[in-house]
Structure formats: structure tokens, C-alpha cells
C-alpha positions as CSV (number, residue, x, y, z in Angstrom):
1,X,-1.1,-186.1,84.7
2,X,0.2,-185.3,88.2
3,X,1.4,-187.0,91.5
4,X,0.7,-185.4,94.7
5,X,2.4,-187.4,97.6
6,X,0.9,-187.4,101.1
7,X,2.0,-184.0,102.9
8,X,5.0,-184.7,105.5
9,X,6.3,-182.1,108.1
10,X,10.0,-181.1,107.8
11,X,10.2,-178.9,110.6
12,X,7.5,-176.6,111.3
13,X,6.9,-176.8,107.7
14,X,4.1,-178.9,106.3
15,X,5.6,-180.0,102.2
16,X,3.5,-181.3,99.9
17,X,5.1,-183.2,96.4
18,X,4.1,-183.0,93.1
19,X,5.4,-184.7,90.0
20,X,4.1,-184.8,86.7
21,X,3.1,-182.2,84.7
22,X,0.8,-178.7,85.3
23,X,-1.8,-178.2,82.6
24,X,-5.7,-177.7,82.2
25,X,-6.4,-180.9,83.1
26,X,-4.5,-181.6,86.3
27,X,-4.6,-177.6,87.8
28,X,-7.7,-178.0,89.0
29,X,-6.7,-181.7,91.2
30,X,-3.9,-180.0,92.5
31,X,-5.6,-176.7,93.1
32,X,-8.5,-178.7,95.4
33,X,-6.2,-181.0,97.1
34,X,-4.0,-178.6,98.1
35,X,-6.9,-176.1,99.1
36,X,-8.3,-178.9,101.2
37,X,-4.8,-179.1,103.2
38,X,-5.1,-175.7,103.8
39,X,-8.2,-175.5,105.4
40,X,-7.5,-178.0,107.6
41,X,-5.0,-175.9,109.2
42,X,-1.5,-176.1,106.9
43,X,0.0,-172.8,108.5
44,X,3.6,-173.0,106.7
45,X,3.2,-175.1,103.8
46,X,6.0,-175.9,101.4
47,X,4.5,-177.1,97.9
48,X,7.8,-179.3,96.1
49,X,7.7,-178.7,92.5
50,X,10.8,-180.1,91.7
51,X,9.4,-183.3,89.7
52,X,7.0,-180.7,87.9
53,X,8.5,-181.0,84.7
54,X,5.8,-178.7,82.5
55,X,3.8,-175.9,84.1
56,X,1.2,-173.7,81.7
57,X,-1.0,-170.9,82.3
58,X,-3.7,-172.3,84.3
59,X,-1.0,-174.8,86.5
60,X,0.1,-171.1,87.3
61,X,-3.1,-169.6,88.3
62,X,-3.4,-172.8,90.6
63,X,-0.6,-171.8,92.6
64,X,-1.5,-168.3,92.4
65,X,-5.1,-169.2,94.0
66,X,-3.5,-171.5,96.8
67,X,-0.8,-168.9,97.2
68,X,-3.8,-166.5,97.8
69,X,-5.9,-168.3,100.2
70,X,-3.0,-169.5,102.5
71,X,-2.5,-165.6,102.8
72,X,-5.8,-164.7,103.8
73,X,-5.3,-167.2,106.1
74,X,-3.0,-165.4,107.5
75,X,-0.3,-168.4,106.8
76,X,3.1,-168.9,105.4
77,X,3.6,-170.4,102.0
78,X,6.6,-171.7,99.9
79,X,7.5,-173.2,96.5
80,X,10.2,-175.4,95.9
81,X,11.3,-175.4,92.2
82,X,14.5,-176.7,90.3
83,X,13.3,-177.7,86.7
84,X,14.3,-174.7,83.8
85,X,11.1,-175.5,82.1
86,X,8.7,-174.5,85.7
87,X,11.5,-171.7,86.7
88,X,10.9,-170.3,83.2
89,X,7.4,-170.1,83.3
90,X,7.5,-168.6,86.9
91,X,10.5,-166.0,85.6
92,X,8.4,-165.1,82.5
93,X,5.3,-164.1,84.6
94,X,7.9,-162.2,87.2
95,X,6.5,-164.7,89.7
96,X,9.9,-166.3,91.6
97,X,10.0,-163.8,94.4
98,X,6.0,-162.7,94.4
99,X,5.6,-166.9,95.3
100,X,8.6,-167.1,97.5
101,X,10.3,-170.0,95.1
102,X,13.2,-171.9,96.5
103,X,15.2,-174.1,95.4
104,X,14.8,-176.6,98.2
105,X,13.3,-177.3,100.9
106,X,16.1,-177.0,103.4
107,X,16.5,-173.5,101.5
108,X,12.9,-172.5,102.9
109,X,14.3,-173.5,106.9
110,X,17.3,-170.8,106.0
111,X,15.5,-167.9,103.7
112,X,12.1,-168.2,106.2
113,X,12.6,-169.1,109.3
114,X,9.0,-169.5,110.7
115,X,8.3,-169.3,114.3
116,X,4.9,-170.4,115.7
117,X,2.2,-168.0,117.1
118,X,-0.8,-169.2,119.6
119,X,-4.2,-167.7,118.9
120,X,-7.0,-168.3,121.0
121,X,-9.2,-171.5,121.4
122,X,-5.8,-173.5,121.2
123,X,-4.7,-172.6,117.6
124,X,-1.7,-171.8,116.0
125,X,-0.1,-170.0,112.7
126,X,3.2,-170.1,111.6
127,X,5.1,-166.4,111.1
């Protein structure tokens, strides 16, 4: 079973929690939900794992799909992660650096700076 809280903005960057744990039953809630905030326009998103405490295989290849769509969406994307048991699944599967894990959230603002880039018809992605 997993919590996702209500995305918030810290900065530029939009941060979505998550508590609980990760498995075949709760991957695919947090896969849609999180999907859904992308596509309505999420262009720096910061996804808080740090009250994950168990992540399996298909929790993973949740976050590997988001972490896929927010880049062909040409958007910036971030995972916040303190718990051994997630930052051992993620070392494992030689994932920390591939999915930009941090260990906090003001450790995003420092490691990736974003800065804002206007498109046309009024929108915007973060860089």
C-alpha cells in the first residue's frame, strides 16, 4: 500500500510524496497518478521516495516508465531517495545516476539547477 501526497512546487520544481511500499500491487497507482501529473504539464518534477520503505521489480519499472515519458517530453525529472532498502534496489539495477537519485530535495535545487524555457502558444519546460 502506498501514499501519494498532493504535488507541491518547491521552486521551479514540481515534488510529488510517496510513502508506503512499491510492489505489484501499488506500481501501477503510482505509475498512473504520476503519468497523469505529467501530462498535465509537470516540466521538472521531483518524485520523494524517502518514506518508500520497500521497492521490487515492477515498483522499479514504474519509475523507469515515468522516468521515460517525462523525457520524451522533453522535461526534467528527479528522485529523492534516503531508505537502504530503495537505495539498494536502485544500486543493484545500476539505476542511482541513470534516474538522477538525490538524497533530498534541496539536493535536486544544487545538483540541477533548472532554468525555464518558453515555447510557443505560451508554454514552458524546465531545462
Amino acid at each position: 500500500m502506498i501514499t501519494l501526497f498532493d504535488p507541491h512546487q518547491v521552486g521551479v520544481h514540481t515534488v510529488v510524496e510517496v510513502t508506503g511500499e512499491i510492489d505489484v500491487a501499488s506500481a501501477p497507482v503510482l505509475r498512473d497518478r504520476v503519468l497523469a501529473l505529467l501530462n498535465r504539464g509537470a516540466p521538472s518534477l521531483v518524485v520523494d521516495l524517502r518514506g518508500v520503505t520497500f521497492i521490487d521489480s515492477t515498483g522499479v519499472g514504474s519509475l523507469l516508465r515515468v522516468y521515460h515519458r517525462q523525457t520524451l517530453l522533453g522535461g526534467a525529472i528527479h528522485f529523492v531517495a534516503d531508505q537502504h532498502a530503495v537505495l539498494r534496489v536502485l544500486d543493484l539495477m545500476q539505476l542511482t545516476r541513470r534516474l538522477h537519485v538525490a538524497p533530498s530535495v534541496s539536493a535536486v535545487e544544487v545538483c540541477c539547477p533548472t532554468t525555464t524555457v518558453h515555447l510557443d502558444a505560451g508554454r514552458s519546460i524546465a531545462r
